[in-house]
BALOBA-1460 file (C-alpha; in Angstrom, 3 decimals):
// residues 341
<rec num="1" residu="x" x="1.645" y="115.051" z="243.312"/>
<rec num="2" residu="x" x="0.710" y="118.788" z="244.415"/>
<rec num="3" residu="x" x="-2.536" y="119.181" z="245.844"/>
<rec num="4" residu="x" x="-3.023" y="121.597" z="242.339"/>
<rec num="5" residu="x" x="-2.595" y="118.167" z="240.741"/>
<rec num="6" residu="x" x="-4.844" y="116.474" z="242.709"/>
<rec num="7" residu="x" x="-7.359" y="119.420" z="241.800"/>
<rec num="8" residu="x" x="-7.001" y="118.937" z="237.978"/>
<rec num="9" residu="x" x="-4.910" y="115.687" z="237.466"/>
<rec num="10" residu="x" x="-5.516" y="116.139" z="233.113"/>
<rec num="11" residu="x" x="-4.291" y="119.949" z="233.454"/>
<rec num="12" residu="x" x="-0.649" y="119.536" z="232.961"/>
<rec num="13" residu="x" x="-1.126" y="117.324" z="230.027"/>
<rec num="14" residu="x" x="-3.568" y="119.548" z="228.626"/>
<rec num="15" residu="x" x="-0.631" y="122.132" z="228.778"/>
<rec num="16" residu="x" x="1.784" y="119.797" z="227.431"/>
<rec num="17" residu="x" x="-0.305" y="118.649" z="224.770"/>
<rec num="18" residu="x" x="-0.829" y="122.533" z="223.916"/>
<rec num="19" residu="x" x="2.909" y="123.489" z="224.183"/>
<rec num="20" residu="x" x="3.531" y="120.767" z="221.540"/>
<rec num="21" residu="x" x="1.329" y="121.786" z="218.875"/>
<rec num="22" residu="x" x="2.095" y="125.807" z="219.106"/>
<rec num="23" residu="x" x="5.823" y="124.420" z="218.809"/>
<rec num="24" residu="x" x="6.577" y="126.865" z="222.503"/>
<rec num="25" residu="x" x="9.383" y="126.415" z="224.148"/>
<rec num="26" residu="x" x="11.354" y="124.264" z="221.271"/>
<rec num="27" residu="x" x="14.463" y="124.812" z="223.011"/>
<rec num="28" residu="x" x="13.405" y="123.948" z="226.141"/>
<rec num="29" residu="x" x="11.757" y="120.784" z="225.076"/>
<rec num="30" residu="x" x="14.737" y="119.843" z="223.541"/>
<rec num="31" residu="x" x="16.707" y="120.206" z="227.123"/>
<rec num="32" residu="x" x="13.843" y="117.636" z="228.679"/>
<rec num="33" residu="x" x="14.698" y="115.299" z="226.178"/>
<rec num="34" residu="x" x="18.084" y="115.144" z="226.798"/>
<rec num="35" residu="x" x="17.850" y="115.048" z="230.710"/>
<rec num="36" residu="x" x="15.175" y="112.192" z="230.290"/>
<rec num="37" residu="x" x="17.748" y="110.532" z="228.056"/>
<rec num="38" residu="x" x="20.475" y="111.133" z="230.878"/>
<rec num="39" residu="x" x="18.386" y="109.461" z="233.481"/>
<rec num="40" residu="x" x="17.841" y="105.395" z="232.872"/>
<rec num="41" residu="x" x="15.856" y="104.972" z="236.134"/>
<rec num="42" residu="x" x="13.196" y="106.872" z="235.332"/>
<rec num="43" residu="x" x="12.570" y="105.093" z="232.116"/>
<rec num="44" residu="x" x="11.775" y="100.920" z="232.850"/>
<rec num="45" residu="x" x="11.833" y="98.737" z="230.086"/>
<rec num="46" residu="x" x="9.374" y="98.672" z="227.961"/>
<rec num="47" residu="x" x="7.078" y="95.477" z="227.071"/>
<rec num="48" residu="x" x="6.837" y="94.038" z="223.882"/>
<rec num="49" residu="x" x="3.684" y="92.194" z="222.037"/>
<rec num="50" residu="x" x="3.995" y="89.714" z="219.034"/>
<rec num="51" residu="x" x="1.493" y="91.964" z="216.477"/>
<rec num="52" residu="x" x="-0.754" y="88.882" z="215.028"/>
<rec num="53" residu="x" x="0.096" y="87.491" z="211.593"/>
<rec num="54" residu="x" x="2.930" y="90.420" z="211.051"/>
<rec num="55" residu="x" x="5.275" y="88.031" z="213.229"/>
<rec num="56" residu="x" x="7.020" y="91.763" z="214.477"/>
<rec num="57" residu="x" x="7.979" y="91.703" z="217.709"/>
<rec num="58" residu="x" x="6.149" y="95.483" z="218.910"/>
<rec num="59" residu="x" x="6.539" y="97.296" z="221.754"/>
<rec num="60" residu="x" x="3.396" y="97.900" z="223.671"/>
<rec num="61" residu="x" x="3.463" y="101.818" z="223.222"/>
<rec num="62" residu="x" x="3.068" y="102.715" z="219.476"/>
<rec num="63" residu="x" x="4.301" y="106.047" z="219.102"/>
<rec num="64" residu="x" x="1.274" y="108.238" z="216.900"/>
<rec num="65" residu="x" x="2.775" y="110.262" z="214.802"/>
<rec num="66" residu="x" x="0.398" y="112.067" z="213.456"/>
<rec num="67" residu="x" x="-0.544" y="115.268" z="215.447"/>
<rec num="68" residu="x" x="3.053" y="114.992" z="216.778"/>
<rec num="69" residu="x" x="4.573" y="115.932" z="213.304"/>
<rec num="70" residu="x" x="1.578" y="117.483" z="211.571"/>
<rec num="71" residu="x" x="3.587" y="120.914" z="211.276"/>
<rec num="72" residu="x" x="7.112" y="120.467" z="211.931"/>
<rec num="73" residu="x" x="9.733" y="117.394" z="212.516"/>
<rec num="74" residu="x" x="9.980" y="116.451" z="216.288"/>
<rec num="75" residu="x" x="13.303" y="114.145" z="215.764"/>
<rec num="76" residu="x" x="14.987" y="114.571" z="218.980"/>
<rec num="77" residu="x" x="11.269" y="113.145" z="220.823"/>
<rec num="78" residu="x" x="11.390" y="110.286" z="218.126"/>
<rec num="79" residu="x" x="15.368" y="109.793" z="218.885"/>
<rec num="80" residu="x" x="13.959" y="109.572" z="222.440"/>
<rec num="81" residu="x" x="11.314" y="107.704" z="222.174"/>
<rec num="82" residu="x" x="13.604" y="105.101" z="220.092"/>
<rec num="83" residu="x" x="16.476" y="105.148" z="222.747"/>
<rec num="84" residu="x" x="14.096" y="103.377" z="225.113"/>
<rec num="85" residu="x" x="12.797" y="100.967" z="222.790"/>
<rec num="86" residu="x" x="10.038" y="102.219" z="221.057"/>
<rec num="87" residu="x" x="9.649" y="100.708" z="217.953"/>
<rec num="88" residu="x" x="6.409" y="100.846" z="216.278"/>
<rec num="89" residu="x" x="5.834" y="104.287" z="214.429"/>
<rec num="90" residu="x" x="2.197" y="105.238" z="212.994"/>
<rec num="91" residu="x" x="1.492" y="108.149" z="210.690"/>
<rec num="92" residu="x" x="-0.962" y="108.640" z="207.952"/>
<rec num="93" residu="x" x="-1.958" y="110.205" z="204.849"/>
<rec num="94" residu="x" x="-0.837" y="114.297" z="203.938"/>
<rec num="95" residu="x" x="-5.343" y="114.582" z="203.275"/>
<rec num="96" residu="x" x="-5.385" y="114.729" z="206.914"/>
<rec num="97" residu="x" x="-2.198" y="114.463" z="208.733"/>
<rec num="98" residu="x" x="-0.583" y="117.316" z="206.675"/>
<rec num="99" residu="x" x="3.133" y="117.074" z="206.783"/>
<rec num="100" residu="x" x="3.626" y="114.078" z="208.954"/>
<rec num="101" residu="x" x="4.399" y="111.688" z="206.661"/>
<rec num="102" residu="x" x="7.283" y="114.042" z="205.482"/>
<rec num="103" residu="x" x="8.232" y="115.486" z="208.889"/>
<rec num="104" residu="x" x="9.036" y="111.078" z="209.690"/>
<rec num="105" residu="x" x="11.056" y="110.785" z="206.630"/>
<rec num="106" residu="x" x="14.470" y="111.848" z="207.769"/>
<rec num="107" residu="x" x="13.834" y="109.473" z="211.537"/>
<rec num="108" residu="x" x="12.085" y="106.417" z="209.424"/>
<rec num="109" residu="x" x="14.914" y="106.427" z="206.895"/>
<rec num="110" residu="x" x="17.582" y="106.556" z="209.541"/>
<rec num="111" residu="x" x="15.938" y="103.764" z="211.770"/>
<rec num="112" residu="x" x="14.165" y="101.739" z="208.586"/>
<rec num="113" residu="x" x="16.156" y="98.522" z="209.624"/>
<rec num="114" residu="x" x="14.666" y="98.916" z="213.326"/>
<rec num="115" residu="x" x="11.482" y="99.970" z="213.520"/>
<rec num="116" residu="x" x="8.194" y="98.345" z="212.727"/>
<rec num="117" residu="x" x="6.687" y="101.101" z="210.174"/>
<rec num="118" residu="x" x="2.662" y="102.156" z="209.270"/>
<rec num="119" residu="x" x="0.421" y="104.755" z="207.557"/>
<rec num="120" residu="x" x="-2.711" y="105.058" z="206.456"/>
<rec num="121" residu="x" x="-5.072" y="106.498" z="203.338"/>
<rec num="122" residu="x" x="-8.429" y="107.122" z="203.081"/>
<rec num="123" residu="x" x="-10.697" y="105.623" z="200.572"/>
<rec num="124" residu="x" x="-12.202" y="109.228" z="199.552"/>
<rec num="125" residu="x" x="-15.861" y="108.530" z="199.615"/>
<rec num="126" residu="x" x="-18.865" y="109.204" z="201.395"/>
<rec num="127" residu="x" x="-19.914" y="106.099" z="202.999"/>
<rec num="128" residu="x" x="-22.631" y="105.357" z="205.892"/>
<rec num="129" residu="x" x="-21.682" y="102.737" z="208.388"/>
<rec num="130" residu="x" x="-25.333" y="100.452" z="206.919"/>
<rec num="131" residu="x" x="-24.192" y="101.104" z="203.176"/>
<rec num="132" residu="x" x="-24.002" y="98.587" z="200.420"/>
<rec num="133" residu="x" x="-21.399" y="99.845" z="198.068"/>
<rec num="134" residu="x" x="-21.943" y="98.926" z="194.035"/>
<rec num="135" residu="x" x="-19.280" y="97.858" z="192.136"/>
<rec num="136" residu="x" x="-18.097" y="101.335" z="191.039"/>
<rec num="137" residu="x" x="-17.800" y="101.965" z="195.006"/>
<rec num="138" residu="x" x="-15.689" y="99.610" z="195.494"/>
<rec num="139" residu="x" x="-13.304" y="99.883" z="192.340"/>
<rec num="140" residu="x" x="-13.104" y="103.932" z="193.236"/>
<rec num="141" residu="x" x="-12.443" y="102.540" z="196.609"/>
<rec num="142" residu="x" x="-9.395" y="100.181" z="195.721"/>
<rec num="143" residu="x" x="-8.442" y="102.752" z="192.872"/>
<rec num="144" residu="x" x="-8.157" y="106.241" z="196.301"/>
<rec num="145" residu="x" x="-6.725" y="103.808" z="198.470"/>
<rec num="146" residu="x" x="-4.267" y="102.619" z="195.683"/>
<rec num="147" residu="x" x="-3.408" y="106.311" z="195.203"/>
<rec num="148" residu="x" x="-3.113" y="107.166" z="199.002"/>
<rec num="149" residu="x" x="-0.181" y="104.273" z="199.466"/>
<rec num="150" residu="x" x="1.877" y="105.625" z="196.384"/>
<rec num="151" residu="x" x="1.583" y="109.632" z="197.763"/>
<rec num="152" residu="x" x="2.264" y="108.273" z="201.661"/>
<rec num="153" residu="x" x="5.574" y="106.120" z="199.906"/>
<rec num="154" residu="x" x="6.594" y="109.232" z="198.426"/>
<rec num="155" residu="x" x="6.110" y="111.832" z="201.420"/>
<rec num="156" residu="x" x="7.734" y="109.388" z="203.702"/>
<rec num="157" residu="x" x="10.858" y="109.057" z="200.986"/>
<rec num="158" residu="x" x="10.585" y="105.206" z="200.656"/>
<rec num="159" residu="x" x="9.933" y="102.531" z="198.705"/>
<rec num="160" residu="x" x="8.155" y="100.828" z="201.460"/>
<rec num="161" residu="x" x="6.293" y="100.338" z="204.486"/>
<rec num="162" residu="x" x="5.857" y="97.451" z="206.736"/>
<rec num="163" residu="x" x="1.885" y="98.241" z="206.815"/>
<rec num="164" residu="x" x="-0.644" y="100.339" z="205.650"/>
<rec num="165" residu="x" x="-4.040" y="100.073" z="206.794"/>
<rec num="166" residu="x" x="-7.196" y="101.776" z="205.101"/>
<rec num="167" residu="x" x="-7.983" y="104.485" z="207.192"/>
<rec num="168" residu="x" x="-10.972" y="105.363" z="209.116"/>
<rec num="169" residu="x" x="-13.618" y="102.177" z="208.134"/>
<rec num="170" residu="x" x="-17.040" y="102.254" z="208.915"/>
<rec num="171" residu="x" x="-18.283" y="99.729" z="206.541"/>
<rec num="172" residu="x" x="-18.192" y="96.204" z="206.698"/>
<rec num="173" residu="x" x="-19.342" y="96.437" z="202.615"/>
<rec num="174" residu="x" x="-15.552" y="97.933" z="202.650"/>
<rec num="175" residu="x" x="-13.964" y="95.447" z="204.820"/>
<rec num="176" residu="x" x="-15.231" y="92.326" z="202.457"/>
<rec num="177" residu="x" x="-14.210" y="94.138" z="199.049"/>
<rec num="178" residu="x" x="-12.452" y="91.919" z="196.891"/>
<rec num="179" residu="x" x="-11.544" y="94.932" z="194.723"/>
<rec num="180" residu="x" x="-10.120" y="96.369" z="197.943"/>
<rec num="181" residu="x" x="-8.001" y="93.362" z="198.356"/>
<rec num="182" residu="x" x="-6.745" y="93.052" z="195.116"/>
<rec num="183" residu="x" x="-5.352" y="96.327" z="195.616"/>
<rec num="184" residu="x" x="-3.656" y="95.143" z="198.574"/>
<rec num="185" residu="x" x="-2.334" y="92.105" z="196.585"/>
<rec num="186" residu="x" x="-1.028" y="94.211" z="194.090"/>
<rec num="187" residu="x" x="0.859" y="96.415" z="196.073"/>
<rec num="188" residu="x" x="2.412" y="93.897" z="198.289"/>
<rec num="189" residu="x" x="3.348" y="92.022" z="195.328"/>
<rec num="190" residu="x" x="4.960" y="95.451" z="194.095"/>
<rec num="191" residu="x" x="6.909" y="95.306" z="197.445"/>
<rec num="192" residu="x" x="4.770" y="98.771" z="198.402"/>
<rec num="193" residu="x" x="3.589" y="96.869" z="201.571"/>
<rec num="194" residu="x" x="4.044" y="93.654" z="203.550"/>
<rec num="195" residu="x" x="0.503" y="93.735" z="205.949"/>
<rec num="196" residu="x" x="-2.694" y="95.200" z="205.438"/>
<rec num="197" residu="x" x="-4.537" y="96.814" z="208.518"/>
<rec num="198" residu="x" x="-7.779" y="99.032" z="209.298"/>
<rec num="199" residu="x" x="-8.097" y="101.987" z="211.597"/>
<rec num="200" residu="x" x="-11.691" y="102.213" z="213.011"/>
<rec num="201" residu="x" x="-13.592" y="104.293" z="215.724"/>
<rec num="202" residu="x" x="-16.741" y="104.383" z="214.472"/>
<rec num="203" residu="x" x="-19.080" y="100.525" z="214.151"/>
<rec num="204" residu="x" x="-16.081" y="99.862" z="215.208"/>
<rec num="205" residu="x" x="-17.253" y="96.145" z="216.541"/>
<rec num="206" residu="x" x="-18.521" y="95.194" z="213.260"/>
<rec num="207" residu="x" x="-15.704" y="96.098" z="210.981"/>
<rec num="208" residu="x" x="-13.610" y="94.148" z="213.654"/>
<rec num="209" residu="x" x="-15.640" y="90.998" z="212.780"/>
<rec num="210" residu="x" x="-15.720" y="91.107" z="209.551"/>
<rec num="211" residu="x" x="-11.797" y="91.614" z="209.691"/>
<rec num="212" residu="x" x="-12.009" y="88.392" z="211.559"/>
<rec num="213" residu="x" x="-13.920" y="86.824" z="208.919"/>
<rec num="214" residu="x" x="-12.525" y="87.805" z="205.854"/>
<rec num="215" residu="x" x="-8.563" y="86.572" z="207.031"/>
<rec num="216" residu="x" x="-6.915" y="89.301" z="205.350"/>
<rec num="217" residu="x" x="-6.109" y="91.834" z="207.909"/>
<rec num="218" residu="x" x="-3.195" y="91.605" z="209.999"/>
<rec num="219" residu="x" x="-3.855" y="94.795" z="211.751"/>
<rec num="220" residu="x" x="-6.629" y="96.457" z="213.697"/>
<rec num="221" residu="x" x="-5.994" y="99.470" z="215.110"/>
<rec num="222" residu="x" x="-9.651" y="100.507" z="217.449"/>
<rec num="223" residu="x" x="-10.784" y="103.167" z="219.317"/>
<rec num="224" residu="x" x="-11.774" y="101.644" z="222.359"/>
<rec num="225" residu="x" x="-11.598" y="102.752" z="226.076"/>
<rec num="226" residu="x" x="-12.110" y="100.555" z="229.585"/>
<rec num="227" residu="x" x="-15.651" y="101.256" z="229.232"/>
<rec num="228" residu="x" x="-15.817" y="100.188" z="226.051"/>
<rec num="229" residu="x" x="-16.269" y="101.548" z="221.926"/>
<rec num="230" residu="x" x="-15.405" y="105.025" z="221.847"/>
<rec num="231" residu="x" x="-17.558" y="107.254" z="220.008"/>
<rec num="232" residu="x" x="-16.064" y="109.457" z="217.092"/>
<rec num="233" residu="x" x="-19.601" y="111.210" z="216.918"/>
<rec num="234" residu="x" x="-19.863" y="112.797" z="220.120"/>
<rec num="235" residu="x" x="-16.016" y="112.419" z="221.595"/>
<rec num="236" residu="x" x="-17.313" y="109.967" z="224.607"/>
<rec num="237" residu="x" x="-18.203" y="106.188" z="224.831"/>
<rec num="238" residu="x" x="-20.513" y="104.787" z="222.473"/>
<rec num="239" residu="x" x="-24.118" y="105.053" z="223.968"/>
<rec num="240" residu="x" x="-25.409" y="101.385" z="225.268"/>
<rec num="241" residu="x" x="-21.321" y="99.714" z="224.182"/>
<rec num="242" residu="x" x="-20.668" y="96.904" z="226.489"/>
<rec num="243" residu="x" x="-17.702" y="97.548" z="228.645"/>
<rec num="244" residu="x" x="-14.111" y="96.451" z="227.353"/>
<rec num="245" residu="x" x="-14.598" y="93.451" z="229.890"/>
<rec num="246" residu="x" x="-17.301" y="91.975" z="228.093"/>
<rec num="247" residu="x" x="-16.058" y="93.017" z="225.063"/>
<rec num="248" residu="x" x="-13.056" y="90.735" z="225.581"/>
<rec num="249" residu="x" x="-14.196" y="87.729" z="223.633"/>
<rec num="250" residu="x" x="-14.417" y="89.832" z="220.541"/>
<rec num="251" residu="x" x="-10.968" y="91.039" z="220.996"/>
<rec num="252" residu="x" x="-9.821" y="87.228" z="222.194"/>
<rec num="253" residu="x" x="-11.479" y="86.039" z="218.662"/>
<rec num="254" residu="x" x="-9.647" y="88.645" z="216.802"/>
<rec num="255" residu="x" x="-6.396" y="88.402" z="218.000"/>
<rec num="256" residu="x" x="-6.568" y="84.387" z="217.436"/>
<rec num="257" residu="x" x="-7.449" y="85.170" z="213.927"/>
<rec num="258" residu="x" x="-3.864" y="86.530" z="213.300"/>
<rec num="259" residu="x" x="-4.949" y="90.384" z="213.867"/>
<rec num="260" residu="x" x="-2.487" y="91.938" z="215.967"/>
<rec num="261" residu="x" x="-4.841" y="94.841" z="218.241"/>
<rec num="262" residu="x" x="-3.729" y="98.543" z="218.573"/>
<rec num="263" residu="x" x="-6.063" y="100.623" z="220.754"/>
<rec num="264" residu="x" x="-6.165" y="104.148" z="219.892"/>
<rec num="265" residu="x" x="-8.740" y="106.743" z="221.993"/>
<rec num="266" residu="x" x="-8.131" y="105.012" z="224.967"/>
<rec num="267" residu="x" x="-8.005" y="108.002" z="227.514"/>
<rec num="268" residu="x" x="-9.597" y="111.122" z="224.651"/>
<rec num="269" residu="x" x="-12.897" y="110.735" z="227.226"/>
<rec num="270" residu="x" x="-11.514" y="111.895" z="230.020"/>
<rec num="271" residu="x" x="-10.578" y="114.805" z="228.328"/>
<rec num="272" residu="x" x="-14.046" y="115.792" z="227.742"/>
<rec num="273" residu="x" x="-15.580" y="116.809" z="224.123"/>
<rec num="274" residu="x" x="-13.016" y="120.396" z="223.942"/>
<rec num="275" residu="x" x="-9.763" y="118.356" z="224.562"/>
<rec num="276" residu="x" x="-9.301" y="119.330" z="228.635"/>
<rec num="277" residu="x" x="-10.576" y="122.884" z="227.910"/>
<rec num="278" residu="x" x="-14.086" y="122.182" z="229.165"/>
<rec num="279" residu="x" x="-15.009" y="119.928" z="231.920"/>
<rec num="280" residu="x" x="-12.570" y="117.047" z="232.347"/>
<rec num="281" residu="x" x="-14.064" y="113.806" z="233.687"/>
<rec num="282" residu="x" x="-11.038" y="112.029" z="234.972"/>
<rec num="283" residu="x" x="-12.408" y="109.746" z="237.508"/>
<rec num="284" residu="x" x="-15.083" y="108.665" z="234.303"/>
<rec num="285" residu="x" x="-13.736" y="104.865" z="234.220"/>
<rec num="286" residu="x" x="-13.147" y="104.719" z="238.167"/>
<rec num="287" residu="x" x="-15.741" y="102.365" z="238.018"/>
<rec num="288" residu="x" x="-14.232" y="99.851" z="235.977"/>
<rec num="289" residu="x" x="-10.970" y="100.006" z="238.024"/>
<rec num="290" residu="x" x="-9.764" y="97.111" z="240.851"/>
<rec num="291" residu="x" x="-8.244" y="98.343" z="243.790"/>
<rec num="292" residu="x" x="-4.860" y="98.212" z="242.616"/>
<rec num="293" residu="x" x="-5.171" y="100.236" z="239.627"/>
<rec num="294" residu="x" x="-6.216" y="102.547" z="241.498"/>
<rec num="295" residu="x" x="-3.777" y="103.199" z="244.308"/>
<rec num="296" residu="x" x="-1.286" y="102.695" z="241.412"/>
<rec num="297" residu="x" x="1.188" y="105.947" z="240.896"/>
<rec num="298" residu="x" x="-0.799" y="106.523" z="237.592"/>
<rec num="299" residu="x" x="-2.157" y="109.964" z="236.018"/>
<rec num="300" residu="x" x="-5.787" y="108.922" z="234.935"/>
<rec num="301" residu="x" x="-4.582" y="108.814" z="231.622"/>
<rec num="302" residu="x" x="-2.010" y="106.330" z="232.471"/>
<rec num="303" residu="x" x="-4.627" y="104.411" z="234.119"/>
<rec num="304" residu="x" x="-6.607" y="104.199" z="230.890"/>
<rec num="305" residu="x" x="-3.805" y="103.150" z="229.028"/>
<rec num="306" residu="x" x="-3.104" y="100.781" z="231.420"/>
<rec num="307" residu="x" x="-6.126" y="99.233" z="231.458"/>
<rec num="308" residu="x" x="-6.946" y="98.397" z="227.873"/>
<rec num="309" residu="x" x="-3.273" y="96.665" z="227.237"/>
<rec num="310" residu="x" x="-4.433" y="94.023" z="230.179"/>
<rec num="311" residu="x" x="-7.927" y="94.085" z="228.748"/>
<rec num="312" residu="x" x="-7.306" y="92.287" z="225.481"/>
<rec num="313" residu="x" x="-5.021" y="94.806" z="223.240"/>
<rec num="314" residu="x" x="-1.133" y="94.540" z="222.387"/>
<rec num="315" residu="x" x="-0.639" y="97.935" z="221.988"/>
<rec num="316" residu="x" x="-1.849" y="101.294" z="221.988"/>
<rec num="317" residu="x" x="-1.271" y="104.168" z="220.032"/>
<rec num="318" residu="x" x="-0.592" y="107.226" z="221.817"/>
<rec num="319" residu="x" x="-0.007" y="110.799" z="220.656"/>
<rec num="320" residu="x" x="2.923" y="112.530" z="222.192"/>
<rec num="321" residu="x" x="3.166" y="116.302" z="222.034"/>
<rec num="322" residu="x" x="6.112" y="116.310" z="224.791"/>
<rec num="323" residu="x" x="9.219" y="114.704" z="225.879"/>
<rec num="324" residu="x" x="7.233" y="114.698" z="229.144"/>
<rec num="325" residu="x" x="3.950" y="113.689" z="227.363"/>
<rec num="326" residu="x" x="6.039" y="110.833" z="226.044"/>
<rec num="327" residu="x" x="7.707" y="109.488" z="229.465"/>
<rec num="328" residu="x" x="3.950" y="109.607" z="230.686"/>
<rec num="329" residu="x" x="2.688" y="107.636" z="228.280"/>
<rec num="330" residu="x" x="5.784" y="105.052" z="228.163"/>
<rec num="331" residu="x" x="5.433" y="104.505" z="231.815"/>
<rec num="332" residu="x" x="1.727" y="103.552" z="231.291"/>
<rec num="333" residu="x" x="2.554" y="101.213" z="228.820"/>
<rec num="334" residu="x" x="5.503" y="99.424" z="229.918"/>
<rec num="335" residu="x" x="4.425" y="98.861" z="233.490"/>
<rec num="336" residu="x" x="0.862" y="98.137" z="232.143"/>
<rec num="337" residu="x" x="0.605" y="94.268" z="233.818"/>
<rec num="338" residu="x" x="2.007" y="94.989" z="236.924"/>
<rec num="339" residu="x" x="-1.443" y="96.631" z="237.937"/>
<rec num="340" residu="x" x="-3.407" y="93.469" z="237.790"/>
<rec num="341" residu="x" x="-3.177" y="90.239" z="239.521"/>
């Protein structure tokens, strides 16, 4: 590590991370790739978690494809990312990943028998986290997220997808909704969909319970960092959250309940509220850190990611702009319990 490193350890993925969305350097990116490819040793073998009731055997970095693929198809980083045995793929609905779904079509086809597959749709309404929802809520509800699988099945060119989680939850009116769940019956009865999940970074502890309670989710992915609940609101941790090691038996509960855990927003603190271009805080879960996490060859990112896979998750999602963003955030998760005693 350079001592200009040292200085601003989150710079160079800021850059990365930048590089990737403006689509510079294509060509270039596309030589990294293949040199990573060329070189085994730098890639170690990546971990693998059952994912609760789904019975899929997942590797411990889910590859987010979402802001990856938003404006252009990134196959040679997915071919990549595949080659060293990622095999969970997350995207979500065109209302607010634009062209992702489509820009996964030609890799998810070519992989379908492989990989473990999932998107996401939005239920299209305006709801607090403390809201009651009628009846009419909740049939609109069922009726959006109803229309959100059939238009993600038909941007990603299939028939099916292994799970598709309603996007974004909030409400734990939502999470108990029988019409909601019908829905979901429906469609996997149609063959549309084998699991049913729920994205969440906002009440986020509360939608995870009633997930718990209900016994219909299989899939739960949170946004939840080593200090604990992230916060959606304001880009940080969630004001007064326990930390994630207190939060544990919540997790614990969960995942014995058949929900497989994805963390998602593990490291976006650290980042600070402009994504790097402000203040960074990288040393902001130091704290929560043993000793050897922290003399461990990790970026602070890394650390993060670390951290929450031996803190109760079986996977997190990670967005990966790079082939070099990527390798970073492979070798967080696949070394992930060899920081802990």
């Amino acid at each position: 590590m350079t001592m200009f490193q040292r200085a601003f350890p989150t710079t160079r993925r800021r850059v990365l991370q930048l590089l990737g969305l403006l689509g510079v350097g294509g060509s270039e990116l596309a030589r990294t790739a293949e040199a990573l490819a060329d070189s085994p040793g730098q890639w170690p073998e990546m971990t693998y978690r059952t994912l609760g009731r789904t019975g899929f055997r997942g590797s411990r970095l889910v590859f987010g494809c979402g802001a990856a693929l938003m404006f252009w198809g990134k196959d040679e980083l997915l071919e990549a990312a595949f080659d060293h045995g990622v095999n969970v793929f997350d995207v979500g609905t065109t209302d607010y990943y634009r062209n992702a779904e489509a820009n996964l079509a030609p890799f998810a086809k070519k992989h379908r028998d492989d990989i473990f597959l999932i998107s996401k749709g939005l239920v299209d309404l305006e709801i607090a986290s403390g809201d009651s929802l009628t009846r009419a809520q909740h049939t609109t509800a069922a009726r959006n997220w109803s229309a959100a699988l059939d238009q993600s099945l038909k941007d990603l060119a299939t028939d099916h997808v292994d799970a598709y989680y309603v996007m974004a939850v909030n409400n734990t009116s939502l999470m108990r909704s029988e019409e909601m769940h019908e829905a979901f019956l429906a469609a996997k009865q149609a063959g549309k969909v084998d699991h049913w999940g729920v994205s969440t970074h906002e009440n986020a502890q509360a939608v995870l319970a009633a997930a718990v309670d209900t016994g219909w989710y299989s899939l739960a992915q949170i946004a939840i960092t080593p200090a604990g609940w992230y916060d959606w609101g304001n880009k940080g941790v969630l004001a007064g959250t326990q930390s994630m090691t207190a939060l544990r038996p919540d997790l614990d509960q969960a995942r014995a309940a058949g929900i497989g855990l994805i963390g998602m927003k593990a490291a976006r603190h650290l980042a600070g509220r402009w994504l790097g271009f402000g203040p960074d805080r990288p040393k902001a879960f130091d704290s929560h850190y043993g000793n050897q996490l922290l003399k461990a060859p990790l970026s602070p990112f890394q650390r993060s990611y670390a951290y929450v896979l031996a803190h109760g998750l079986d996977a997190v999602n990670a967005d990966s702009q790079s082939p070099e963003h990527l390798h970073e955030n492979f070798i967080a998760a696949a070394t992930s319990q060899n920081y802990f005693a």
